[in-house]
N, C-alpha and C positions, 0 to 999 in steps of 0.2 A: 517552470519550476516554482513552487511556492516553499516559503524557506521560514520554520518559526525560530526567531530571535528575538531579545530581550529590547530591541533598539535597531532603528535603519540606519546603523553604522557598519560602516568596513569591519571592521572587529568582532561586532557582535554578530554580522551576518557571514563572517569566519568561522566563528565558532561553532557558529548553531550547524556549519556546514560539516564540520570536521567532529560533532558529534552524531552526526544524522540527520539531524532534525528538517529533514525536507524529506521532498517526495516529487515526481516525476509529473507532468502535467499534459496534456493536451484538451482541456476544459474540463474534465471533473474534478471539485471540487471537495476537500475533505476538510469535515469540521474537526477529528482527533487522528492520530494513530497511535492507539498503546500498546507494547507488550509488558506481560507479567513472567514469573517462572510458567507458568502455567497455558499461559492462550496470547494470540495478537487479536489483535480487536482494533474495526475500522468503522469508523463514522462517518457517512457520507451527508456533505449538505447538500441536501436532495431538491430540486427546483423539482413542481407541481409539473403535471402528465408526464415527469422523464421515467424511465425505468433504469433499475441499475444491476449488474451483477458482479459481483465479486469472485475469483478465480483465485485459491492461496496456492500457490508455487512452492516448492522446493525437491532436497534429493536428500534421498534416505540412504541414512549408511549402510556401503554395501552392496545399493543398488548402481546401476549403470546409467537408471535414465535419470539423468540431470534437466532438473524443472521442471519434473512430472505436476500436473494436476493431483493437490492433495486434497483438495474441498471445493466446492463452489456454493454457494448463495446468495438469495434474492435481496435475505434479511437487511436491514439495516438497522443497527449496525451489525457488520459482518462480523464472526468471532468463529476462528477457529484454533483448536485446543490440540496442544502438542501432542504427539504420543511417547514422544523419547527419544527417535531412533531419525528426527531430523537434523542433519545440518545445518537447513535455514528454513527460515521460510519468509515469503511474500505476500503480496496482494495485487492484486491487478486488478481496478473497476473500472469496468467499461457499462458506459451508458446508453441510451437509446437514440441517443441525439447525433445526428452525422456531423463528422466535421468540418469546420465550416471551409479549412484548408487543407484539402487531406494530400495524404502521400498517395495515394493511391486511390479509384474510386470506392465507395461504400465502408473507408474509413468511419468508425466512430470515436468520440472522445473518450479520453482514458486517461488515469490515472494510476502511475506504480509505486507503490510506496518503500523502502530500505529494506533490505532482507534482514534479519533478524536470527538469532541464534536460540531455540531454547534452551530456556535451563536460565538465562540470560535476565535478570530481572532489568526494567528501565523504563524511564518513565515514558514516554512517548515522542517519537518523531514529529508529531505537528498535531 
């Protein structure tokens, strides 16, 4: 888990917890996560020959399927742009790189970042 806080203190890495501001790890690494009213947006720090994809998750009101694929790209940084009618939504980047310890064979490294509400303005998760 990588955690942005103000200070490697108990307190500060409280808080930063009990605001969001982390994200879920298994080796990729993320240089932002922002949302606005409008779009979340993920910045991968991208090491040289890796490849990355990004997966935005969520469940649309109304619907049944929970944590439908709502977008995917190669982009970086990844951005996708609300329509309205989400709940939440997510990110999931998985990279090209196996993991070095995996759960299972042909694991790759991943990273999830806080689901997010739109409509929701804030500054960013990490």
């Amino acid at each position: 888990m990588q955690v942005r806080a103000a200070r490697l203190t108990p307190d500060d890495i409280l808080l930063a917890l009990r605001r969001g501001a982390f994200y879920a790890t298994s080796g990729v690494e993320l240089r932002s996560v922002e949302h606005s009213e409008s779009d979340l947006r993920v910045s991968i720090e991208a090491r040289a020959g890796t490849a990355y994809h990004t997966r935005f998750i969520g469940t649309r009101r109304g619907s049944d399927a929970v944590g439908a694929t709502l977008f995917e790209t190669d982009d970086n940084p990844a951005v996708y742009t609300f329509t309205g009618d989400e709940l939440y939504v997510r990110a999931v980047v998985t990279s090209s790189e196996l993991h070095p310890n995996p759960y299972a064979a042909g694991d790759l490294e991943t990273a999830w970042v806080q689901p997010v509400r739109p409509g929701d303005a804030g500054s960013g998760q990490n």
